[in-house]
C-alpha positions as CSV (number, residue, x, y, z in Angstrom):
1,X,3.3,-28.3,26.0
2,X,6.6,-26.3,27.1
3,X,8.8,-28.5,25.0
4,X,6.3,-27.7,21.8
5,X,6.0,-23.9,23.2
6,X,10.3,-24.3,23.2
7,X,10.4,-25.4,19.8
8,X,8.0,-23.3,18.2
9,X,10.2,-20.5,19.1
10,X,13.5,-22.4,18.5
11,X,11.7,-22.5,15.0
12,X,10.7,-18.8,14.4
13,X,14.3,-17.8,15.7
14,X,15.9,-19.7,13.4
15,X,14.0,-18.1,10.6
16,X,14.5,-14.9,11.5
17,X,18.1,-15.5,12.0
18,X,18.0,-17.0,8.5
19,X,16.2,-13.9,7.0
20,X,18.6,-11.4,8.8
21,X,21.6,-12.7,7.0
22,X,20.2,-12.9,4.0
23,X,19.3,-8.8,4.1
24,X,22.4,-8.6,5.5
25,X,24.3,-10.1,3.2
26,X,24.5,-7.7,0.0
27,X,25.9,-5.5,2.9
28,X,28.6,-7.9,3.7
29,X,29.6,-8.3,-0.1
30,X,30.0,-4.8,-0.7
31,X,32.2,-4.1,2.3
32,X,34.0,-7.3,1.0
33,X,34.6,-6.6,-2.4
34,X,35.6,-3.0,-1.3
35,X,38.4,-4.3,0.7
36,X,39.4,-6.9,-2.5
37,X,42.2,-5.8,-5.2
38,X,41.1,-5.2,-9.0
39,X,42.6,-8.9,-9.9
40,X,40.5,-11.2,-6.7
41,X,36.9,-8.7,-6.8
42,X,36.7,-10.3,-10.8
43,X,37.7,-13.6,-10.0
44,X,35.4,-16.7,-10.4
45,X,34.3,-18.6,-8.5
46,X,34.4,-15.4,-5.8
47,X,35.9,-15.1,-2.6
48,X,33.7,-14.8,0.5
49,X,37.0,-13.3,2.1
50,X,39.7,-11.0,0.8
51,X,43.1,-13.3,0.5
52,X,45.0,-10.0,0.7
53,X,42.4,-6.9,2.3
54,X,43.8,-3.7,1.4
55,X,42.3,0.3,1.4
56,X,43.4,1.4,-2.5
57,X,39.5,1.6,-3.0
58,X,38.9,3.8,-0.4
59,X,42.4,5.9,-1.1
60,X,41.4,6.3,-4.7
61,X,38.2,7.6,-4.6
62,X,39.6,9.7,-1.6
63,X,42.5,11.3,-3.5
64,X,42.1,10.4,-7.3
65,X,38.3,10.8,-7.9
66,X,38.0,14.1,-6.2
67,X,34.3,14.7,-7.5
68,X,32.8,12.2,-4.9
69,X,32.0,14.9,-2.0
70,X,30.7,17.0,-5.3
71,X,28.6,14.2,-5.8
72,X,27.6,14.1,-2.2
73,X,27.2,17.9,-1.8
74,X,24.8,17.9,-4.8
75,X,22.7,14.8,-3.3
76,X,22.6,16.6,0.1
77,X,21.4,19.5,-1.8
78,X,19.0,18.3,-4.0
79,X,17.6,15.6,-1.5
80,X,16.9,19.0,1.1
81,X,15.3,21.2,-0.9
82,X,12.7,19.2,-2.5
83,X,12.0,17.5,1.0
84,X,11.1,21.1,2.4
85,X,9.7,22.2,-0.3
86,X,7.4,18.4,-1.1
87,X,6.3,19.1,2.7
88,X,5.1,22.6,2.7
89,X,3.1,22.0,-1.0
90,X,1.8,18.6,0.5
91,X,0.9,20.2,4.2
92,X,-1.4,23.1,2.6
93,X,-2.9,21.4,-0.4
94,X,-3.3,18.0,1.5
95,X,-5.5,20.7,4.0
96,X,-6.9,22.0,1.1
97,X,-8.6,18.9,-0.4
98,X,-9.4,16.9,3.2
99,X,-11.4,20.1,4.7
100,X,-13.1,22.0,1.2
101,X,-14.9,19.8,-0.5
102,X,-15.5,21.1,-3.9
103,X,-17.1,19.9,-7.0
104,X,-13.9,18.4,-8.6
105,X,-12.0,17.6,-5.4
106,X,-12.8,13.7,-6.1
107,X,-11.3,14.2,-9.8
108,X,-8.6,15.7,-8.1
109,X,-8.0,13.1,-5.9
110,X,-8.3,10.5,-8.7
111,X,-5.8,12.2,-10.8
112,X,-3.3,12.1,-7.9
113,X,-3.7,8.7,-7.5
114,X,-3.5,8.0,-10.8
115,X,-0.3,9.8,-11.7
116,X,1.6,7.4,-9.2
117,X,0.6,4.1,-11.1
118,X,3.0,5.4,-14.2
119,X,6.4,4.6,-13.8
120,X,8.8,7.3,-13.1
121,X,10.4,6.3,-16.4
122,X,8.0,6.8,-18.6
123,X,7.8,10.6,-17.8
124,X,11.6,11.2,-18.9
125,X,11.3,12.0,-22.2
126,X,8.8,14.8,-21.6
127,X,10.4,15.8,-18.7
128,X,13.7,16.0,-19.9
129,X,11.9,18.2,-22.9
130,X,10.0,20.5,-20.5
131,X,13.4,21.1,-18.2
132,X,15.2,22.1,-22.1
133,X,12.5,24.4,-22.7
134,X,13.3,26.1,-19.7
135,X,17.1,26.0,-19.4
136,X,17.3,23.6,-16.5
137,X,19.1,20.8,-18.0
138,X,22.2,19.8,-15.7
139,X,21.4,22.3,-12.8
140,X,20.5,21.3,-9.5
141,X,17.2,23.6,-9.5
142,X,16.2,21.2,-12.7
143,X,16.6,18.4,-10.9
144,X,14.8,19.5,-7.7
145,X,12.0,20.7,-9.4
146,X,11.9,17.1,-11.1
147,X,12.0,15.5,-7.9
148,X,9.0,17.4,-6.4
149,X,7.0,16.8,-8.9
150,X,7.5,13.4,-8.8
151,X,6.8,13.2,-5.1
152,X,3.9,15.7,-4.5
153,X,1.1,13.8,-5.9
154,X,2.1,10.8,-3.0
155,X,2.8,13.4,-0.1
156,X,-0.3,15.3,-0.7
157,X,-2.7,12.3,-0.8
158,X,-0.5,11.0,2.2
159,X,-1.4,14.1,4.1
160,X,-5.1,14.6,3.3
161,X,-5.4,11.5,4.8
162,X,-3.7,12.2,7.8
163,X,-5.9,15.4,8.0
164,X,-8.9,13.2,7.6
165,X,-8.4,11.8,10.8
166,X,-8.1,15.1,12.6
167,X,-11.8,16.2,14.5
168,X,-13.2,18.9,12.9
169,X,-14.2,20.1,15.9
170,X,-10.8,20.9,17.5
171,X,-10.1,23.3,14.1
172,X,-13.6,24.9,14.9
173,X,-12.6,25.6,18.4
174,X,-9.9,27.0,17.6
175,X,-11.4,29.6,15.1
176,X,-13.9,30.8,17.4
177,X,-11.4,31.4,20.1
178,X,-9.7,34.2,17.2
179,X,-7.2,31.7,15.3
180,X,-6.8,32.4,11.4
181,X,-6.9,29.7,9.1
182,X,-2.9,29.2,8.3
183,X,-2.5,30.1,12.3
184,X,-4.6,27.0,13.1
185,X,-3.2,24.4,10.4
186,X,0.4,24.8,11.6
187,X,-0.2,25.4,15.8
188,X,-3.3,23.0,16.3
189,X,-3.6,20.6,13.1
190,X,0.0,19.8,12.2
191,X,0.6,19.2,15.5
192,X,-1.9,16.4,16.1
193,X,-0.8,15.6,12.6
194,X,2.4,14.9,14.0
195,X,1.8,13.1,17.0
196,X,-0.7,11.0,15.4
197,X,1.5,9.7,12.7
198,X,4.5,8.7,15.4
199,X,2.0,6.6,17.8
């Protein structure tokens, strides 16, 4: 039994070993090929190892291509303000359609979950339209205002959900002991919110 119990794990170590350096590997190639001249990162069949490493990558996009920290700057940019701003639309009307239950909040719902099964593709064309009409083409604000929209519909369902779970009881509590309504989402529901998506 010990030397089957042995080599069953002998077995699943192996695999994951095997499975490691295969997601590892498109890392390895890039740091590879970054280190390899123009004339060796074209050659075929390829080298696994630079012949001769050298930096001139890294020293020309340093020096010669000066726009890569703009590049950078703008990602940093974009990617912060449409994560603060995804969060605070998701956080209120997630509350909104997990604790009022309206006549169209299942429509609502639907359509959310609906809008994520087109890909993000297919809405260029009318976004990049909309953004013209509006003067937002090349800007950052154009392209965080495309971003949120492309991401609310799946934070908001994610957070109704997460409100879901949340006792209604505990929010009840808390209004009769003289909370308001935004005082209790973000000091007694996000919170929980919180701790129960990190267990």
């Amino acid at each position: 039994m010990k030397k089957r119990h042995a080599g069953l794990n002998s077995l699943r170590y192996s695999i994951l070993v095997l499975i490691l350096l295969f997601l590892l590997f498109p890392i390895y190639w890039m740091v590879v090929t970054a280190l390899k001249s123009n004339m060796e990162a074209y050659l075929y069949p390829p080298t696994f190892v630079p012949e001769k490493p050298t930096a001139a990558s890294f020293y020309s996009l340093l020096t010669v291509n000066n726009q890569f920290f703009v590049y950078y700057k703008n990602n940093f940019i974009v990617a912060g303000f449409a994560a603060l701003i995804s969060t605070f639309v998701a956080l209120i009307s997630g509350y909104g359609l997990s604790r009022f239950h309206f006549r169209w909040n299942r429509w609502v719902m639907a359509s959310l979950m609906a809008s994520q099964m087109f890909p993000v593709v297919s809405r260029m064309i009318s976004l990049y339209g909309l953004l013209g009409k509006v003067h937002l083409i090349n800007t950052r604000t154009g392209l965080i205002l495309a971003v949120v929209a492309a991401q609310i519909p799946f934070c908001v369902m994610l957070m109704a959900g997460f409100y879901d779970g949340v006792p209604r009881e505990l929010e009840e509590a808390a209004m009769i002991d003289g909370s308001k309504r935004f005082q209790t989402l973000f000091q007694v529901i996000c919170p929980l919110v919180k701790r129960e998506s990190l267990q």
